[in-house]
NUDREN-730438 format. One line per 8 residues: number of its first residue (from 1); their letters; for each residue x negated, y, z of N, C-alpha, C. Coordinates in nm, 4 decimals. Layout:
NUM = a = X Y Z X Y Z X Y Z ~ ...
REM end
This chain:
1 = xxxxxxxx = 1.7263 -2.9222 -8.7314 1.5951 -2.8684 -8.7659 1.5887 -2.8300 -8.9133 ~ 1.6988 -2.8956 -8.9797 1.6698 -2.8533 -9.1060 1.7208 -2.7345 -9.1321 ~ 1.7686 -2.6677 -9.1139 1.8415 -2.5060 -9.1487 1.7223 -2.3963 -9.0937 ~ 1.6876 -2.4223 -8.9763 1.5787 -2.3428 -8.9080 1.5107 -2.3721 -8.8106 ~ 1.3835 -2.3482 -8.8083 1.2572 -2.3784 -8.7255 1.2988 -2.3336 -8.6125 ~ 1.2830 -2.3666 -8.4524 1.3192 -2.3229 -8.3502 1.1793 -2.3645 -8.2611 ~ 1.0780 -2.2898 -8.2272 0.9477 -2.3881 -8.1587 0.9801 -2.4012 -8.0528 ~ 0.9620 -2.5322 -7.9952 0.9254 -2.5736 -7.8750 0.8768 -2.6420 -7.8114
9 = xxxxxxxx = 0.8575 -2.6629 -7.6816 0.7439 -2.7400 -7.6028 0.6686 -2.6396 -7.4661 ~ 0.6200 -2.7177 -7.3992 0.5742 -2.6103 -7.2726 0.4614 -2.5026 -7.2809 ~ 0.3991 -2.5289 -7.3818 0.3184 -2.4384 -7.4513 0.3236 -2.2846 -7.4896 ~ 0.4721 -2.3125 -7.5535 0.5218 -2.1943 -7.6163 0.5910 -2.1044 -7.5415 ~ 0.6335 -2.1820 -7.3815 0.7212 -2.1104 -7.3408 0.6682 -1.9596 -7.2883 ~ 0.5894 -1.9556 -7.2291 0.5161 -1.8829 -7.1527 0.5440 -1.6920 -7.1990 ~ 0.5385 -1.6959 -7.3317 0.5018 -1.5595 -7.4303 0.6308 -1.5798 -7.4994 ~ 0.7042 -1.6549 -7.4744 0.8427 -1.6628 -7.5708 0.9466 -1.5464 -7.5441
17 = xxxxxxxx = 0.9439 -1.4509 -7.4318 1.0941 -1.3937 -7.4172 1.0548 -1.2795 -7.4599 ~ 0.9077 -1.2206 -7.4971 0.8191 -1.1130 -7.5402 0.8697 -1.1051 -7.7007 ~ 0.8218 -1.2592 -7.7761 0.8445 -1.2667 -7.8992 0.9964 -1.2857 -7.9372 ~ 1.1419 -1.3153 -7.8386 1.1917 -1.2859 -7.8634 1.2782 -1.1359 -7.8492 ~ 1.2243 -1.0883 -7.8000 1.2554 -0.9288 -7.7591 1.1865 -0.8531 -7.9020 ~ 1.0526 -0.8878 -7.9595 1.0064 -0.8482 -8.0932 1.0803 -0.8960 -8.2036 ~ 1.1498 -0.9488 -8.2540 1.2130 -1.0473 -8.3437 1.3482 -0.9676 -8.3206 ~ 1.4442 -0.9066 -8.1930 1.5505 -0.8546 -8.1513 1.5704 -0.7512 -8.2025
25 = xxxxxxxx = 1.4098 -0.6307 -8.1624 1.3843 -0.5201 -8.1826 1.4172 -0.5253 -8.3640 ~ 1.3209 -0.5891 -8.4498 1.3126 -0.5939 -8.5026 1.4409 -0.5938 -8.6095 ~ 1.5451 -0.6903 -8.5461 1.6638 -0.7234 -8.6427 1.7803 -0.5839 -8.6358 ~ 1.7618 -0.5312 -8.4611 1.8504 -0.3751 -8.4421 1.8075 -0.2910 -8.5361 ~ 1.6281 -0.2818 -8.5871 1.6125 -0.1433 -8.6551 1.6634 -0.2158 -8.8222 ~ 1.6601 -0.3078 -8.8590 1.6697 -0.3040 -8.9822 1.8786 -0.3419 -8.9633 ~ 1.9475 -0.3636 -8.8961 2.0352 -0.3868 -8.9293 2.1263 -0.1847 -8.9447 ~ 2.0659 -0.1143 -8.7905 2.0927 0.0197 -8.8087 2.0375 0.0719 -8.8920
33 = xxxxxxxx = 2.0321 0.0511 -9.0207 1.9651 0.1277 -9.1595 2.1160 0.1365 -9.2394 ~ 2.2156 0.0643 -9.1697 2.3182 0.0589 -9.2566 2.4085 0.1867 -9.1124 ~ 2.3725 0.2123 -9.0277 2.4339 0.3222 -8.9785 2.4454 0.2393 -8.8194 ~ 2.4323 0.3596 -8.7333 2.3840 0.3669 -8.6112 2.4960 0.3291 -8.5157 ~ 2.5949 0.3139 -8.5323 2.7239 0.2962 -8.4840 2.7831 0.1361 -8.5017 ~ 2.8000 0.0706 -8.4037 2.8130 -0.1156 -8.4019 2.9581 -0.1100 -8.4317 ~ 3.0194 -0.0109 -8.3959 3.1828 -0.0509 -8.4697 3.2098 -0.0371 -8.5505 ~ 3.1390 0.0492 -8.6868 3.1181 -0.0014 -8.8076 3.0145 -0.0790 -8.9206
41 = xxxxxxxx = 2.9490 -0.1657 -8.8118 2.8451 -0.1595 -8.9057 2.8073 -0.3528 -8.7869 ~ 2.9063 -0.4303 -8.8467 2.8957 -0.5630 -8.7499 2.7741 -0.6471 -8.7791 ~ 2.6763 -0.6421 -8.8269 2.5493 -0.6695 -8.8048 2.4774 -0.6347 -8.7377 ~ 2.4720 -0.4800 -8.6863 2.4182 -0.4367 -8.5722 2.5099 -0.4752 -8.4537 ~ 2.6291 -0.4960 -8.4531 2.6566 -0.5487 -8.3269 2.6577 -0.6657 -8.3171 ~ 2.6154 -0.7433 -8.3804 2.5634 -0.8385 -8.3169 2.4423 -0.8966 -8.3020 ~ 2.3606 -0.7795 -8.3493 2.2266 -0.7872 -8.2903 2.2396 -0.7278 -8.1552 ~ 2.3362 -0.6393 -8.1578 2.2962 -0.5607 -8.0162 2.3270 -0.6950 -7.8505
49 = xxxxxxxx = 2.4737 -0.7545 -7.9278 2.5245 -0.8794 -7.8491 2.4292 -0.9580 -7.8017 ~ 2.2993 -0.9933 -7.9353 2.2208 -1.0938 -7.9023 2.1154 -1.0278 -7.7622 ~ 2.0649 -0.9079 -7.8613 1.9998 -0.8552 -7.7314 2.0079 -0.8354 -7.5944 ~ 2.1650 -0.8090 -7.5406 2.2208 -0.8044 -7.4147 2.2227 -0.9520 -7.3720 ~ 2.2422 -1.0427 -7.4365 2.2749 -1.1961 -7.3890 2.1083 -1.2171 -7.3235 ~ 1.9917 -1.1183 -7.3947 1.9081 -1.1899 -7.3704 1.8010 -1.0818 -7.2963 ~ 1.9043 -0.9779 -7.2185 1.8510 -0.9204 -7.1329 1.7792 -0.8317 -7.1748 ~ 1.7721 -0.7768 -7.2683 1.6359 -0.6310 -7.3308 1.7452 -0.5505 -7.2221
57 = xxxxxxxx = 1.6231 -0.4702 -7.1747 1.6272 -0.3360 -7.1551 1.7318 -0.2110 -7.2294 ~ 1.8190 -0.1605 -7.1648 1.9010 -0.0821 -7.2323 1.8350 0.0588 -7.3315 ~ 1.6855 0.1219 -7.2696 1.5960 0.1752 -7.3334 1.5850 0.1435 -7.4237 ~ 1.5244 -0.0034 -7.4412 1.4293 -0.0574 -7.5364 1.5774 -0.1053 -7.6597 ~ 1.7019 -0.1065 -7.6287 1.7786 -0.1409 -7.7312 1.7968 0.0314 -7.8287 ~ 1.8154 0.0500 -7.7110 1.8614 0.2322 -7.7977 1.7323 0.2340 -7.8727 ~ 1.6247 0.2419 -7.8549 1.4858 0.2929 -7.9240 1.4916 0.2290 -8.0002 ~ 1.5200 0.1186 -8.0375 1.5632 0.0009 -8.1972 1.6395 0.0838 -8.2492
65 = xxxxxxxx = 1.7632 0.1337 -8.2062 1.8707 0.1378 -8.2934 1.8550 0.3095 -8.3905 ~ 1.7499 0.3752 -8.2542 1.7250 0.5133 -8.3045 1.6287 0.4949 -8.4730 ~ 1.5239 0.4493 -8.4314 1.4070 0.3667 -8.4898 1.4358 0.3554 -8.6165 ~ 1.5396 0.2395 -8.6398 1.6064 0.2276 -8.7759 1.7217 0.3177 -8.8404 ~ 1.8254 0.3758 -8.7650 1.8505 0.4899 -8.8289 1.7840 0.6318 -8.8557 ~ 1.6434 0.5909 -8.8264 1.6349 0.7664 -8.8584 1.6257 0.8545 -8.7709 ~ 1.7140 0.8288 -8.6456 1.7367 0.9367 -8.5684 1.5728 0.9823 -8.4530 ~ 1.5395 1.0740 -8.4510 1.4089 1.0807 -8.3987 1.2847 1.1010 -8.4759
73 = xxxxxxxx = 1.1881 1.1358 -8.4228 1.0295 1.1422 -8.4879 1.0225 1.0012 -8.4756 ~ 1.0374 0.8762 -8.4423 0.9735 0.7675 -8.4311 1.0402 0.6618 -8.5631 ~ 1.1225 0.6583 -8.6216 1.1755 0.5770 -8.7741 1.0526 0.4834 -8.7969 ~ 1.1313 0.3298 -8.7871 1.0187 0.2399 -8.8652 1.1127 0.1843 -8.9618 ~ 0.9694 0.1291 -9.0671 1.1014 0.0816 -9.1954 0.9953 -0.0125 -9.2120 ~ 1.0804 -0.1325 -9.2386 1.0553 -0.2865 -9.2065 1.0952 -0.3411 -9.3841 ~ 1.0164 -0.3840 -9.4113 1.0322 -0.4632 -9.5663 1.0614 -0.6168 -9.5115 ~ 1.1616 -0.6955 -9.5917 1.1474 -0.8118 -9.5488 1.0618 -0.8786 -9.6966
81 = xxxxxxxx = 0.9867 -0.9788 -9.6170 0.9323 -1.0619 -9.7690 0.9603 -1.2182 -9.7155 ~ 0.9593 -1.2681 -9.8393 0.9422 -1.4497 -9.8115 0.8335 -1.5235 -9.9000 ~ 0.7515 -1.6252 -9.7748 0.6838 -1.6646 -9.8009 0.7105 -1.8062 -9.8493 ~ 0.6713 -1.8855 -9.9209 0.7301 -2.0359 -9.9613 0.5580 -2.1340 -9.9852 ~ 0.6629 -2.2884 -9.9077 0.4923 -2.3482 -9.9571 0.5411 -2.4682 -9.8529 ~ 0.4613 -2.5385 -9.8856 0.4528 -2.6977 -9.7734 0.3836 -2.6416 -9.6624 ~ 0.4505 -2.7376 -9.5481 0.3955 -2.7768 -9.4468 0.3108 -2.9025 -9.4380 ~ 0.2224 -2.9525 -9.3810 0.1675 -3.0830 -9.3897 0.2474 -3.1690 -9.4369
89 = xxxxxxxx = 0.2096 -3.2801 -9.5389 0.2639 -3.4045 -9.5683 0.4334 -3.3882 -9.6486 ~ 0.4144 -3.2579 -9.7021 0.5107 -3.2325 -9.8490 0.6297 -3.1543 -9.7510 ~ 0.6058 -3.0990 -9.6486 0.7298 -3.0472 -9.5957 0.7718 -2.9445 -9.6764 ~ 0.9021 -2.8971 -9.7186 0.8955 -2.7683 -9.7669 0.9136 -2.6554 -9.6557 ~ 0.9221 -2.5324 -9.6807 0.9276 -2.4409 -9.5755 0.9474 -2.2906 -9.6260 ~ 1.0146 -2.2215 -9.6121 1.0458 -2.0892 -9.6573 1.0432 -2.0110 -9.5110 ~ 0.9461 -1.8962 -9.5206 0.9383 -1.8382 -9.4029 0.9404 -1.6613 -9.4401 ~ 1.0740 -1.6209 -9.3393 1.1269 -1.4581 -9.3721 1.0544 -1.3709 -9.2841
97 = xxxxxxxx = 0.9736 -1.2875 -9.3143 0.8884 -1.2231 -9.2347 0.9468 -1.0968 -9.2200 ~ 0.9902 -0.9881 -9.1723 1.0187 -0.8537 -9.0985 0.8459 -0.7860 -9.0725 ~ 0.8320 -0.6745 -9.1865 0.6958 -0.6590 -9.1575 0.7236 -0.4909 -9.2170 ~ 0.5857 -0.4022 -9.1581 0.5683 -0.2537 -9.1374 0.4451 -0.2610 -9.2185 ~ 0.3659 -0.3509 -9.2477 0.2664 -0.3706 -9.3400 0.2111 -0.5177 -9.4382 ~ 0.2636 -0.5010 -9.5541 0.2468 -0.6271 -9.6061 0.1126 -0.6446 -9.6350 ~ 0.0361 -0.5633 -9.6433 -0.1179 -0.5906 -9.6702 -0.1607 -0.6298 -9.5452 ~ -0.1381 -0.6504 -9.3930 -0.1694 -0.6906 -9.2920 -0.1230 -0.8698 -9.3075
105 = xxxxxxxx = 0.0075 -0.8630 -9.3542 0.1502 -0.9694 -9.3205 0.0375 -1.1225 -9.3880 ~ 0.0556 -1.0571 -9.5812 0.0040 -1.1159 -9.6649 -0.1144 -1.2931 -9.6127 ~ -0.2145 -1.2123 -9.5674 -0.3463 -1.2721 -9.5609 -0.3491 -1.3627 -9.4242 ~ -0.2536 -1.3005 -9.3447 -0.2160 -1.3988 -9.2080 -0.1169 -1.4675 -9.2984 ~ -0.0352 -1.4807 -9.3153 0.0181 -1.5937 -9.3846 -0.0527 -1.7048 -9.4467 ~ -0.1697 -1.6123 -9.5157 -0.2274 -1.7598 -9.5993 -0.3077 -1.8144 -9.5232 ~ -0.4218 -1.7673 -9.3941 -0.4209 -1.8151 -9.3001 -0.3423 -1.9261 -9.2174 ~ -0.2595 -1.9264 -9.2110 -0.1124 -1.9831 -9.1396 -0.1578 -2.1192 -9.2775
113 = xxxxxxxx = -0.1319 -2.0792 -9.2972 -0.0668 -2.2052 -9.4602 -0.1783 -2.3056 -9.4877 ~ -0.2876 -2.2397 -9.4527 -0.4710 -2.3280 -9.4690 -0.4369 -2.4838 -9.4627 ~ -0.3733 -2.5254 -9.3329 -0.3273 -2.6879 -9.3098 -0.2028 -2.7496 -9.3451 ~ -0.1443 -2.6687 -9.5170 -0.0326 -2.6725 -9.5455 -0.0453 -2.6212 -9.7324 ~ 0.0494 -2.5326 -9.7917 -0.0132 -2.5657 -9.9008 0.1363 -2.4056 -9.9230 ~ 0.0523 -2.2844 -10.0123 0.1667 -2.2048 -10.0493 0.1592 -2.2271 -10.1705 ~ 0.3165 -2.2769 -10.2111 0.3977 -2.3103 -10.3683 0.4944 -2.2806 -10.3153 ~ 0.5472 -2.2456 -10.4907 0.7122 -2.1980 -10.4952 0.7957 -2.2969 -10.4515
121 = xxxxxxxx = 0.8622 -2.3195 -10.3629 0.9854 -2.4121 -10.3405 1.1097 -2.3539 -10.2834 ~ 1.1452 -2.2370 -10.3014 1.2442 -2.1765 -10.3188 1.3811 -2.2376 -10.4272 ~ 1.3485 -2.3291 -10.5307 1.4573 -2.3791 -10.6020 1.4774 -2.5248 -10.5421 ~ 1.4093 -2.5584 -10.4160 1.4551 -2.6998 -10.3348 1.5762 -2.6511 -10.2013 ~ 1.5886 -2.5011 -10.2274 1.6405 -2.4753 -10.0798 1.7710 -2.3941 -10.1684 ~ 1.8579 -2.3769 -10.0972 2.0118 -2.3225 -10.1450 1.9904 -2.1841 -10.0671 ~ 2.0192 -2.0874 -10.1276 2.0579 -1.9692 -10.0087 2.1797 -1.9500 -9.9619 ~ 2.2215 -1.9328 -9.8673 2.3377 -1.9554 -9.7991 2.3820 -1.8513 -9.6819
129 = xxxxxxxx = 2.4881 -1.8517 -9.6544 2.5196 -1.7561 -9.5574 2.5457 -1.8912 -9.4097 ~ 2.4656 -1.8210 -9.2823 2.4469 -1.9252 -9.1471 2.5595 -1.8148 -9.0583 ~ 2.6474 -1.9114 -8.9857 2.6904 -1.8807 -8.8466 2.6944 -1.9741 -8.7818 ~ 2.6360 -1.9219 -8.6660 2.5967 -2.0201 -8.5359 2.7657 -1.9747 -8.4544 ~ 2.8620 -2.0401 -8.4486 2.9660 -2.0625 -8.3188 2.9936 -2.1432 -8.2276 ~ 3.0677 -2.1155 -8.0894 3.1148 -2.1969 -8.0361 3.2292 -2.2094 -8.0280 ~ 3.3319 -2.3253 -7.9473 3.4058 -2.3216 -7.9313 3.4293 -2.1975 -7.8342 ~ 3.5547 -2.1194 -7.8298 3.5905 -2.0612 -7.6839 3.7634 -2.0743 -7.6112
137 = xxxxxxxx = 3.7852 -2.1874 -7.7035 3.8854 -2.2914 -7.6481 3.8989 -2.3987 -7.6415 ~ 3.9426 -2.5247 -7.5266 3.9474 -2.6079 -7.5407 4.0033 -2.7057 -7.7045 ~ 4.0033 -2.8078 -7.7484 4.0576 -2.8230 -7.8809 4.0160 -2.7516 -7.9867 ~ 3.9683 -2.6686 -7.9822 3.8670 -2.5736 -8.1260 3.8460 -2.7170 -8.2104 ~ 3.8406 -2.7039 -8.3262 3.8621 -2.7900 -8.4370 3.7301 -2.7644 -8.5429 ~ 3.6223 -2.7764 -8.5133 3.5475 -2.7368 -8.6103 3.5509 -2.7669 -8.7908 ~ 3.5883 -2.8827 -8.8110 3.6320 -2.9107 -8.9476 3.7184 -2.7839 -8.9826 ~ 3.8415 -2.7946 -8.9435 3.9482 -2.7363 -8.9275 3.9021 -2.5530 -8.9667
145 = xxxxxxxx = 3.8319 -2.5457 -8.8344 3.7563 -2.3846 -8.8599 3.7380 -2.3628 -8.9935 ~ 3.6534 -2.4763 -9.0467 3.5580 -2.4308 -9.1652 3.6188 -2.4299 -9.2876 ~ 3.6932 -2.5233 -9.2899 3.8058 -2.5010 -9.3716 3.9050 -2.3621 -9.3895 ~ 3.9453 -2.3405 -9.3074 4.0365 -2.1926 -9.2846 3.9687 -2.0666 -9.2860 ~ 3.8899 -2.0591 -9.1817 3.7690 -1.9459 -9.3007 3.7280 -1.9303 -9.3737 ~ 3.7257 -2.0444 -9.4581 3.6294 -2.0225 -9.6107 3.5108 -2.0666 -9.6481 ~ 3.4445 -2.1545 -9.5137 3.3191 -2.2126 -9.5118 3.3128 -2.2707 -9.5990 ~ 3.1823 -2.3371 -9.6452 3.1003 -2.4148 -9.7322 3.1304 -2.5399 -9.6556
153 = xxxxxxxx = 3.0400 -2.5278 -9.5755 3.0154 -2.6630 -9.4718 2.9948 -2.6282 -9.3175 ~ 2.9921 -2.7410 -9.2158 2.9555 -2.7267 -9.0820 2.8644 -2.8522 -9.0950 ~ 2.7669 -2.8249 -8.9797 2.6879 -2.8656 -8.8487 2.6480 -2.8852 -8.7523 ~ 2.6022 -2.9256 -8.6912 2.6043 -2.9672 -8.5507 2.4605 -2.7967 -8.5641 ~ 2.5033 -2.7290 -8.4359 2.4270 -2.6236 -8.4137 2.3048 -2.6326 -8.3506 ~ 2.2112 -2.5951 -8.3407 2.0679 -2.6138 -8.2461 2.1083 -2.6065 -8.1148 ~ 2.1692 -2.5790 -8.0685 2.2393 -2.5891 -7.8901 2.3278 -2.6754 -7.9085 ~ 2.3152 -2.7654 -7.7790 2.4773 -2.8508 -7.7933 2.5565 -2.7968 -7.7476
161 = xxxxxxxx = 2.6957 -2.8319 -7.8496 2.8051 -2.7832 -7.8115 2.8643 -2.6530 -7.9336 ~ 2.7089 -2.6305 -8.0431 2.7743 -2.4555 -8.0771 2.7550 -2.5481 -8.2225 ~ 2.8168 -2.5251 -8.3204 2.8011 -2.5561 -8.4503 2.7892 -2.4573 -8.5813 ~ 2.6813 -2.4935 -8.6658 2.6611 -2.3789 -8.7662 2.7720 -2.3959 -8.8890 ~ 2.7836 -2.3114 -8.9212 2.8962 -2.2866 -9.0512 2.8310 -2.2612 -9.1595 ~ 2.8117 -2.2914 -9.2443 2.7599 -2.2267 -9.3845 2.8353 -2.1950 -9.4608 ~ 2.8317 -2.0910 -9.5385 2.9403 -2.0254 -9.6280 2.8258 -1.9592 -9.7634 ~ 2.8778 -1.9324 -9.8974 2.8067 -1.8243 -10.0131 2.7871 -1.7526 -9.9142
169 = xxxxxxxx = 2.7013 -1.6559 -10.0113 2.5855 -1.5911 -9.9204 2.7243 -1.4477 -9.9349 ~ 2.7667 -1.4232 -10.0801 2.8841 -1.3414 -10.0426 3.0132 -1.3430 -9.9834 ~ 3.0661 -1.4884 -9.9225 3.1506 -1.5094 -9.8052 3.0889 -1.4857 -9.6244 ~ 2.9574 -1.4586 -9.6347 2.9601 -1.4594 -9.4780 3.0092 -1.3975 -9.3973 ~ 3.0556 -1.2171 -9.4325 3.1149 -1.1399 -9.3733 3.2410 -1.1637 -9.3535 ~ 3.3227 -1.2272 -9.4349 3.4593 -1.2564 -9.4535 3.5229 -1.3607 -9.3122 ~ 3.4116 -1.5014 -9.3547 3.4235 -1.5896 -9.2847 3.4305 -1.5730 -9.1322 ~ 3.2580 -1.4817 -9.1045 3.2578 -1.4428 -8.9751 3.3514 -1.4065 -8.8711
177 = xxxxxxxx = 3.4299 -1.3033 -8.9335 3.5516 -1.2335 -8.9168 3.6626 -1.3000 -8.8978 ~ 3.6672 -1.4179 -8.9649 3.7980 -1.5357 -8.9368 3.7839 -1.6049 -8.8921 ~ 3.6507 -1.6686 -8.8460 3.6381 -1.7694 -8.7434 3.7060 -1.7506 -8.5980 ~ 3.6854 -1.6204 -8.5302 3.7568 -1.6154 -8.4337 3.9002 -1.6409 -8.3850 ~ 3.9751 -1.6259 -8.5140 4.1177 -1.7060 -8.5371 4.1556 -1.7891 -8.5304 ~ 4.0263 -1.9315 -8.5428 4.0297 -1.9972 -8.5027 3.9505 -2.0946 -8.4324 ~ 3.9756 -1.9907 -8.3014 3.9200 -2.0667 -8.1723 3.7504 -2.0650 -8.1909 ~ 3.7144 -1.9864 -8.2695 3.5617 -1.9820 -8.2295 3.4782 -1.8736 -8.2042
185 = xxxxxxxx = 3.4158 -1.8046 -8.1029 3.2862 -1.7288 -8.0872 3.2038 -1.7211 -8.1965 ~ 3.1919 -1.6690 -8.2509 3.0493 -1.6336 -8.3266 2.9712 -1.5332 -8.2864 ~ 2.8122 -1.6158 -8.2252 2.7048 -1.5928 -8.1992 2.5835 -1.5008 -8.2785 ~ 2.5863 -1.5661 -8.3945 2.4763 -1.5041 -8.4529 2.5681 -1.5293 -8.6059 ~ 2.5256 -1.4093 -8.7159 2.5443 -1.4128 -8.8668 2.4337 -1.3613 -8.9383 ~ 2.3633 -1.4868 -9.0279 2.2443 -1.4327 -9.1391 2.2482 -1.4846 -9.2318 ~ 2.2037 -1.4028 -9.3261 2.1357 -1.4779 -9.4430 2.0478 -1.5538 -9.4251 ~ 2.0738 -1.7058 -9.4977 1.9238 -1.7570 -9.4500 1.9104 -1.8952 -9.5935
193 = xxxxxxxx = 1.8416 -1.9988 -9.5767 1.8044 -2.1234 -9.6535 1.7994 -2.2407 -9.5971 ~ 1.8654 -2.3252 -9.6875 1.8972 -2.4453 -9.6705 1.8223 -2.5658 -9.7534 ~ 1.7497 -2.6601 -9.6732 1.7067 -2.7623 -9.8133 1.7905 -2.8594 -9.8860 ~ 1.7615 -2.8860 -10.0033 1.8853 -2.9432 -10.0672 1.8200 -3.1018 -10.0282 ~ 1.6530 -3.0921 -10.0379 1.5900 -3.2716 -9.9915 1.5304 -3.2460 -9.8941 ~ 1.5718 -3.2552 -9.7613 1.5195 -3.2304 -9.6304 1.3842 -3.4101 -9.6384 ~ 1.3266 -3.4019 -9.6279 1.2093 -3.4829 -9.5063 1.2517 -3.5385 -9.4199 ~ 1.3071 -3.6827 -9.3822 1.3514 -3.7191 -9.2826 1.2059 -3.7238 -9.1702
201 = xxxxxxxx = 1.1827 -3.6320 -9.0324 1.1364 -3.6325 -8.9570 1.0538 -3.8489 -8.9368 ~ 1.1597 -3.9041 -8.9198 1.1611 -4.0725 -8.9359 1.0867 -4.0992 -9.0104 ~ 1.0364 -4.0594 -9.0812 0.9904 -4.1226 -9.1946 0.8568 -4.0648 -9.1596 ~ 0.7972 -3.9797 -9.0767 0.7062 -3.9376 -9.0888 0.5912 -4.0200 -8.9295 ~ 0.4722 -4.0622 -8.9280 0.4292 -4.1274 -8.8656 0.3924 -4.0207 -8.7271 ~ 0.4177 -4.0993 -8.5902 0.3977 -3.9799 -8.4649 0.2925 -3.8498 -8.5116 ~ 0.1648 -3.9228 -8.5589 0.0679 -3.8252 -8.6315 0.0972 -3.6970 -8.6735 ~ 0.1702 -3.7599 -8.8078 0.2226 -3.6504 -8.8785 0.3120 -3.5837 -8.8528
209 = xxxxxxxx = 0.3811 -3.6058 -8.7619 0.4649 -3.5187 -8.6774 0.4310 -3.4274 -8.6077 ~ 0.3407 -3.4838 -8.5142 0.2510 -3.3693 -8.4812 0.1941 -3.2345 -8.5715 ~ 0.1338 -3.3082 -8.6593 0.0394 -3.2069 -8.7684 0.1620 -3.1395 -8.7789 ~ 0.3284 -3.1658 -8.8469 0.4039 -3.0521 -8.9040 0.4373 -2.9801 -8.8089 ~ 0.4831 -3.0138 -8.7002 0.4794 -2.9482 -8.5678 0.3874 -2.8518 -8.5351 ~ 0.3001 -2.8998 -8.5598 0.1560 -2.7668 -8.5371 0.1658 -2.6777 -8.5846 ~ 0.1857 -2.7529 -8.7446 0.1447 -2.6191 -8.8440 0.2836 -2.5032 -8.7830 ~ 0.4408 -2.5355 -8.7635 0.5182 -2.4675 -8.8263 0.5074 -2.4149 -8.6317
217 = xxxxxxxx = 0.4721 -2.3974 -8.5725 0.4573 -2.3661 -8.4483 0.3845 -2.2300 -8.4553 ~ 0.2087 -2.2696 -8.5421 0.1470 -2.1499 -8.5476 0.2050 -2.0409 -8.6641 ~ 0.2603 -2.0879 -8.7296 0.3692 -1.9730 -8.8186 0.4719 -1.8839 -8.7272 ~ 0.5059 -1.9605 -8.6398 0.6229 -1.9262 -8.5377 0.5672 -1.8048 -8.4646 ~ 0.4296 -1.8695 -8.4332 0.3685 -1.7385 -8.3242 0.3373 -1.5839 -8.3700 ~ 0.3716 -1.5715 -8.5399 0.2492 -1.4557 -8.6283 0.3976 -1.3779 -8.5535 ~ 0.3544 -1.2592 -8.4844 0.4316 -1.1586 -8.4858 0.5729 -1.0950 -8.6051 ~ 0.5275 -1.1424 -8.7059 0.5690 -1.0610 -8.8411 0.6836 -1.1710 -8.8330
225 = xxxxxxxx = 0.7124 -1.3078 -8.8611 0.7601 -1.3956 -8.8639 0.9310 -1.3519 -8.8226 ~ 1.0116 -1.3895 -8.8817 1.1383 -1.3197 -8.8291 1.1977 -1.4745 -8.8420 ~ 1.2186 -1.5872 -8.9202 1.2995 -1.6721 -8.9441 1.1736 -1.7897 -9.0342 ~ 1.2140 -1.9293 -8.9827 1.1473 -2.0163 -9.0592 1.2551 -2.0923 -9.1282 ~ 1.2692 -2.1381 -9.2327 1.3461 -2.2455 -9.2533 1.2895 -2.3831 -9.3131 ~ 1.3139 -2.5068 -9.2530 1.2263 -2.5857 -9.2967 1.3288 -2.7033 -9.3811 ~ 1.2307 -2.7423 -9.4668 1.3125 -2.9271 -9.4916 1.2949 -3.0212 -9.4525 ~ 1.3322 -3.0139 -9.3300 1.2983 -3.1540 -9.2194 1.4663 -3.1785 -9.1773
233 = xx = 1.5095 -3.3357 -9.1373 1.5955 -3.3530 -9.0225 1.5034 -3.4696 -8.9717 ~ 1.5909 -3.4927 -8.9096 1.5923 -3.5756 -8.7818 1.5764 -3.7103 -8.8103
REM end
């Protein structure tokens, strides 16, 4: 939980494959700004990967990819901004929004933040380069991996079984690329944030668990929202 917010509960499920199809869309048009073509340009393919794993519409992928290159009357251009600030009861939280209007984005955010608190805490979090892999051989060595690619560090991944890699934010492309050498899939590659003093979840009373839960849930839901990263573990 500490690398990134993931909401869940039976609540959320309902409207979830909508918001992740918006969040998809979203990552194809801004990754095809670097060019429309996935065999040169491996950020869009692996947005496009994610998207197929998760069933979009073959339409609705092309219309992303047109979207952000340009190609067509329809071009959207997506600013990313980051928002920073506590969650209930001193959490920190850095949240990457993908937005077409920041004067819309802005004021829902501070909304969002009302049962929470926006301050700079951007110098509690490391920026870092994230890959989510799995094994795709028996014996895959994750230490081992991270070492030989060039990683920073590993983690146990938000799915069991897949583990995140962290690398400089200017090794991620490198790394990505060599992980498969050894013995690993890579799933997803971003830029993203890390806390250096995570919040042990434990430490926090059922209550207040709840409350941070709440808060970083209704952040989860704002459309604009592309990535949370929080300072919580377990």
């Amino acid at each position: 939980m500490g690398a990134q917010w993931k909401a869940k509960g039976k609540a959320l499920v309902a409207d979830a494959k909508g918001r992740l199809f918006g969040k998809l869309v979203k990552e194809i048009i801004v990754a095809a700004r670097a060019g429309a073509d996935p065999a040169g340009n491996s950020r869009l393919r692996l947005a496009i990967e994610a998207a197929r794993k998760a069933s979009m519409p073959k339409d609705t992928l092309e219309r992303a990819i047109k979207k952000g290159s340009g190609v067509g009357g329809d071009a959207v251009n997506y600013e990313r901004v980051i928002y920073e600030g506590f969650a209930p009861h001193q959490v920190p939280v850095m949240v990457e929004c993908l937005t077409d209007n920041v004067n819309r984005t802005a004021p829902e955010m501070r909304v969002c933040f009302r049962k929470g608190q926006m301050s700079a805490v951007a110098w509690d979090f490391d920026h870092v380069g994230m890959i989510e892999g799995e094994p795709e051989q028996a014996g895959a060595d994750a230490e081992l991996a991270a070492i030989e690619a060039g990683a920073q560090d590993f983690e146990p991944g938000e799915e069991e079984g897949q583990t995140l890699f962290l690398t400089d934010p200017s090794d991620l492309d490198a790394v990505a690329k060599a992980l498969p050498g050894f013995g690993f899939k890579v799933l997803s590659v971003k830029l993203g944030y890390k806390a250096k003093n995570p919040v042990s979840m434990a430490s926090l009373s059922p209550e207040a668990q709840e409350e941070v839960q709440a808060f970083l849930a209704g952040i989860e839901n704002n459309d604009d929202v592309q990535n949370v990263f929080v300072g919580l573990v377990d």
